[in-house]
Structure formats: structure tokens, C-alpha cells
C-alpha positions as CSV (number, residue, x, y, z in Angstrom):
1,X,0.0,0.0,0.0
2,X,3.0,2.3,1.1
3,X,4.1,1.6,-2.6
4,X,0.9,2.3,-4.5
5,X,0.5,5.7,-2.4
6,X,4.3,6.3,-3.5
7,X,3.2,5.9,-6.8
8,X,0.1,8.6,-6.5
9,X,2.2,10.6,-4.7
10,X,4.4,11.0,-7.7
11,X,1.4,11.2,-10.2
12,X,0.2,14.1,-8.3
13,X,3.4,15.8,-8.3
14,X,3.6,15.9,-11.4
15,X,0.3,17.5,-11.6
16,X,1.1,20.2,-9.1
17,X,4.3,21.0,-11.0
18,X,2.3,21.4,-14.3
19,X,-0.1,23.5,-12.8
20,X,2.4,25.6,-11.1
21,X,4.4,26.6,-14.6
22,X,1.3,27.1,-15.9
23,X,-0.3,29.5,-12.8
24,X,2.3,32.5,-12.3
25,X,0.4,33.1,-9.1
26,X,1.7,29.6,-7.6
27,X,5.2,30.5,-7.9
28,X,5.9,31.3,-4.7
29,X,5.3,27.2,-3.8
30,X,8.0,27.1,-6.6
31,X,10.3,28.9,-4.6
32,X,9.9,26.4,-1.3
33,X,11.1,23.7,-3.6
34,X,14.1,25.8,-4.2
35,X,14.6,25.8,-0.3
36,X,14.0,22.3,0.2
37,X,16.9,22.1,-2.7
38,X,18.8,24.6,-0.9
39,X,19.1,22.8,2.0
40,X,21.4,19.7,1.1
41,X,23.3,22.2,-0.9
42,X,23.9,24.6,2.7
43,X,24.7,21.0,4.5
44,X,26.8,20.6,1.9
45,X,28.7,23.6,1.9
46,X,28.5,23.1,5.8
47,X,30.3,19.6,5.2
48,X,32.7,21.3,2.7
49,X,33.6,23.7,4.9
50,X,34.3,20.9,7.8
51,X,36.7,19.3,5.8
52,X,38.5,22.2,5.1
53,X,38.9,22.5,9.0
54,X,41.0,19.4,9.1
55,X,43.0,20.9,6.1
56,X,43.5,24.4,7.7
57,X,44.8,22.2,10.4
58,X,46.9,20.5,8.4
59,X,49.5,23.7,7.8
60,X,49.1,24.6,11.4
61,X,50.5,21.3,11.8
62,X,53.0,21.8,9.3
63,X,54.0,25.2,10.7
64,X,54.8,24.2,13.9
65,X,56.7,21.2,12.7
66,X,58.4,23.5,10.6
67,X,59.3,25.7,13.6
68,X,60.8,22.7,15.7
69,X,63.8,22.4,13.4
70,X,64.8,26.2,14.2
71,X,64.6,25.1,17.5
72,X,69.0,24.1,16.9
73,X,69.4,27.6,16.0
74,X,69.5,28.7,19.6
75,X,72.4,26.8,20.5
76,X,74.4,27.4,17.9
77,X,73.8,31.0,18.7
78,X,74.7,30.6,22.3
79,X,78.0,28.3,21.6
80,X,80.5,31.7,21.7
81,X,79.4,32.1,25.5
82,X,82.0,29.4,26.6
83,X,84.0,31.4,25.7
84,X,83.7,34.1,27.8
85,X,84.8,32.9,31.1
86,X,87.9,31.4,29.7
87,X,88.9,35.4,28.5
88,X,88.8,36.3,32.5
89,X,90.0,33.1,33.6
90,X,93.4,32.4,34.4
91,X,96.2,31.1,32.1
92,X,98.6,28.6,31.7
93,X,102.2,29.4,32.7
94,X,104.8,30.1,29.6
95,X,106.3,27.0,28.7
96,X,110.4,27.8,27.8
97,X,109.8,27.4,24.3
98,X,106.8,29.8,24.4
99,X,109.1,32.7,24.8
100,X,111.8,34.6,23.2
101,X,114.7,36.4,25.5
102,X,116.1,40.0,25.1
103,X,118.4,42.2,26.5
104,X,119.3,45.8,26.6
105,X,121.5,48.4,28.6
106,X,118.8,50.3,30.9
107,X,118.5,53.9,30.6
108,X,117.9,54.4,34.6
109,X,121.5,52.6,35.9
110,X,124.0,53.3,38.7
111,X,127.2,55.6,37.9
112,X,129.9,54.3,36.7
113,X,131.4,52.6,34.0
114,X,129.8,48.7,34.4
115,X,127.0,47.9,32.8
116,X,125.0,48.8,35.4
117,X,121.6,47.8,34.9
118,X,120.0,45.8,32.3
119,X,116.2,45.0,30.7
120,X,115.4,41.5,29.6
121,X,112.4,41.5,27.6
122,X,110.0,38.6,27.3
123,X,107.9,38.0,23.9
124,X,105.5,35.2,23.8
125,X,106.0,33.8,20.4
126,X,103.1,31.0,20.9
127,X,99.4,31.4,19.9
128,X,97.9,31.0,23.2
129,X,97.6,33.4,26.1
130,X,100.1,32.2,28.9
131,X,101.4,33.6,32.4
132,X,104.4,34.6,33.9
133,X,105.2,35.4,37.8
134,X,108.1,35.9,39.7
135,X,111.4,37.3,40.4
136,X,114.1,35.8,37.8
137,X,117.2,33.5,38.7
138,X,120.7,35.2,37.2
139,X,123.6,33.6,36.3
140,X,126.8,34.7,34.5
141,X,128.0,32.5,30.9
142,X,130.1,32.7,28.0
143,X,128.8,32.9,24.3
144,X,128.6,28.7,24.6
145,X,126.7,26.0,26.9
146,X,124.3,28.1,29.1
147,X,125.1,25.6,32.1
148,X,128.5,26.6,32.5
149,X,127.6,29.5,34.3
150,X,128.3,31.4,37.8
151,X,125.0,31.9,39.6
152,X,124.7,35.2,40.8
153,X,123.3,36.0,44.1
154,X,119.7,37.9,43.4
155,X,118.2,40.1,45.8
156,X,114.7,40.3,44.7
157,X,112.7,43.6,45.1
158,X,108.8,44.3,44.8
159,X,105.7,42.1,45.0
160,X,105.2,39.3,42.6
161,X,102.1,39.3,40.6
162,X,101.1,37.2,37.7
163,X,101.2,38.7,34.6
164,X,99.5,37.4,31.6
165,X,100.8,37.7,27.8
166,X,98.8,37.8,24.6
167,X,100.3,36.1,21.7
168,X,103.2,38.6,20.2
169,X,102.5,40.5,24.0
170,X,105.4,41.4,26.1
171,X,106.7,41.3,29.7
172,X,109.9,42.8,31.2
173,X,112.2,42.2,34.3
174,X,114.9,44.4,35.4
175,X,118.5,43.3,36.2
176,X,120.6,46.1,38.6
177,X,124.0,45.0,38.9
178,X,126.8,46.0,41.9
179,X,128.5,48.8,39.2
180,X,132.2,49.1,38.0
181,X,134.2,51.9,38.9
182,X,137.1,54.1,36.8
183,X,138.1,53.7,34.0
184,X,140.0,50.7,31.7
185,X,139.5,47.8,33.6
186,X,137.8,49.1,36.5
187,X,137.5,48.4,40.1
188,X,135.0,47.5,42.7
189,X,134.3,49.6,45.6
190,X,134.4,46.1,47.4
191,X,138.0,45.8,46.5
192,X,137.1,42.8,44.3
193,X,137.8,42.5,40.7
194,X,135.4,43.6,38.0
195,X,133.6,40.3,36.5
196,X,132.9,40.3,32.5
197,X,130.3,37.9,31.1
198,X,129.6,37.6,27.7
199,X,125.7,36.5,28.3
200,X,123.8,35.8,31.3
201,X,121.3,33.1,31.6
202,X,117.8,34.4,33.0
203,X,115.7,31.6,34.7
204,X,111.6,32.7,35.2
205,X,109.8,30.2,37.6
206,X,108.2,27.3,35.4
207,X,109.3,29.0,32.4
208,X,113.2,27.7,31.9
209,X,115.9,29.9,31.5
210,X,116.7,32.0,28.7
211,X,120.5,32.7,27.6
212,X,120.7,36.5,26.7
213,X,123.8,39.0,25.5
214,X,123.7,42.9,25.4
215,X,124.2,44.2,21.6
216,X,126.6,46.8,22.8
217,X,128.8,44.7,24.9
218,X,129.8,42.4,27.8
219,X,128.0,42.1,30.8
220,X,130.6,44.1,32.9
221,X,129.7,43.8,37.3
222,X,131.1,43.3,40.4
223,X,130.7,41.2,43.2
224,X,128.3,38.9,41.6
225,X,125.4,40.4,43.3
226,X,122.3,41.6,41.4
227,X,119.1,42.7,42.1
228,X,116.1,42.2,40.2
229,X,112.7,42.9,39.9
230,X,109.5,40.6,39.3
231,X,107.9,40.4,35.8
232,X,106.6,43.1,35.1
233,X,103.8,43.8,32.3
234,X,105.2,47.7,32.3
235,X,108.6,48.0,30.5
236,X,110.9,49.4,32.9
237,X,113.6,52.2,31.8
């Protein structure tokens, strides 16, 4: 029965739609069919719309997988910082071979006719930062083997304080010697013989010693007696 009334159902639509292009004054029931067609076409732009949800979610997803790779940036920007407590924190001590020995006359000296005083200079010929401290060991040598050599007795004067030196830097200790007297050979005021070394051999603690000569001459002193200073990062005169 459901079947046969489908079936008049139909036949009367039919009817209804004839009579309604036919009767411009029945339009208006045209326009609730439109509606009714309307309707899946809203659910369907509703549904098309709800996909597209997922698929907007889709680059957010992307984006902020995208961002976690830039999350190794950070480090890599932060990797210098290591290096910042290692430019304020203390260096090694100069090895021997990190350093390369001078000498001069000093301008500032005792009177007489000795050498007097003398500067040894200190370069640091390495590529690292290193440290030096301390009052030198002196010893008088010939041009040859620095270990045949007469140690001199050092008095040591001022505070020792570490001194650190840059790669090319410097650092200076001064050598004041017991001075020679008169003229030609000389005399000590000690009534000892004036002592002449070719070089003298300048030891630095934990930094070996260093076998220097004067350009202008012989180490010329008395009494084998000097005193020194401690390294010093000022160059003395």
C-alpha cells in the first residue's frame, strides 16, 4: 500500500508541477522547492567547509613542525658564551719554548762605567695566552753552553704578581748589577775585581731559562750580586 501511495504521490506531483508553470500566481510554492533544494546544498557547503577545518589544520600542523627544526638555531647562537669565562679566567704558565729572551743596557743605571743595569724583555712567540710570575734566577756565561755558568746571588725587590701575555704580548724584568768603577779595567768599591760575562742566563719560575747578551757589549759587574725585579707587564727604563 506504502508503494501504491508512492506511486500517487508522484502522479500528483507531477500535476502540481504542471499547474504551477502554468499559474504565475503559484510560484511562490515554486520557490519552497528551491529551499527544500537549498538545503542539502547549505549541509553541503557546511560539510565542505568541515573538511576544510582538518585541512586548515593541516598547515598549522606543518608550521609548527616546521618551527621545531629552528629550535638548533638557539644553541648554535649561544656556543661563543664558553668562551667568555675562559677570556677572564686564568692562564697557563709560559712554557720555555713559548718565549723569546732579550736584552738591553737600561736607561735608569748606577754611575759608573759597568753595565750597570740591564732589561730583559720577554715575547710570547706561541698562539695562546700564557702567564708569567716571579722574580728571575741570574747567572753569569760565555757565548757557549748556558750551564757553565756562575750563579749570581739575586736580591729580589717588589711584590710578585702574575702577569699574563697575549700572543706577540710582552713582559719585562729588570736586572741592577753591583756597578764598575774608573776607567780601563775598572774596580769594585768592594776591593774585588770587576767580573765580565759575555751572556747571562735568566731563569723565570716554570718558564726555563733564557741565555741573553747585550748588543753593545759584555755584561761588565762586580761582586756577583744583582738585584732584580718581578715580571713586570710595564717595560721598565
Amino acid at each position: 500500500m506504502r508503494y501504491v501511495n508512492g506511486m500517487r504521490g508522484s502522479a500528483m506531483a507531477v500535476v502540481v508541477a504542471s499547474v504551477a508553470l502554468a499559474v504565475a500566481g503559484c510560484q511562490p510554492g515554486g520557490s519552497g522547492a528551491d529551499t527544500a533544494d537549498g538545503g542539502p546544498t547549505a549541509s553541503g557547503s557546511g560539510s565542505s567547509a568541515a573538511s576544510s577545518t582538518p585541512d586548515g589544520s593541516k598547515p598549522t600542523g606543518s608550521v609548527s613542525s616546521s618551527s621545531t627544526p629552528s629550535a638548533p638555531s638557539t644553541p648554535s647562537a649561544s656556543a661563543p658564551a664558553p668562551s667568555a669565562p675562559a677570556a677572564g679566567g686564568s692562564a697557563a704558565t709560559c712554557s720555555a719554548s713559548s718565549l723569546k729572551a732579550t736584552a738591553r743596557q737600561a736607561a735608569v743605571r748606577p754611575d759608573g762605567t759597568g753595565t750597570g743595569a740591564a732589561v730583559v724583555e720577554f715575547t710570547n712567540v706561541s698562539a695562546h695566552t700564557c702567564s708569567l710570575n716571579g722574580h728571575p734566577t741570574v747567572a753569569g756565561a760565555a757565548n757557549g753552553s748556558p750551564e757553565l755558568n756562575v750563579p749570581l746571588t739575586v736580591k729580589p725587590t717588589g711584590t710578585a704578581t702574575a702577569v699574563k701575555v697575549a700572543p706577540g704580548g710582552k713582559a719585562w724584568v729588570k736586572l741592577t748589577y753591583v756597578q764598575v768603577q774608573g776607567e780601563g779595567d775598572g774596580y769594585c768599591e768592594s776591593g774585588s775585581a770587576p767580573v765580565l760575562y759575555p751572556t747571562m742566563v735568566v731563569g723565570l719560575p716554570g718558564s726555563g731559562a733564557h741565555q741573553v747578551g747585550l748588543d753593545d757589549g759584555q755584561f761588565a759587574e762586580c761582586d756577583d750580586t744583582v738585584t732584580v725585579t718581578p715580571v713586570s707587564a710595564v717595560k721598565p727604563a
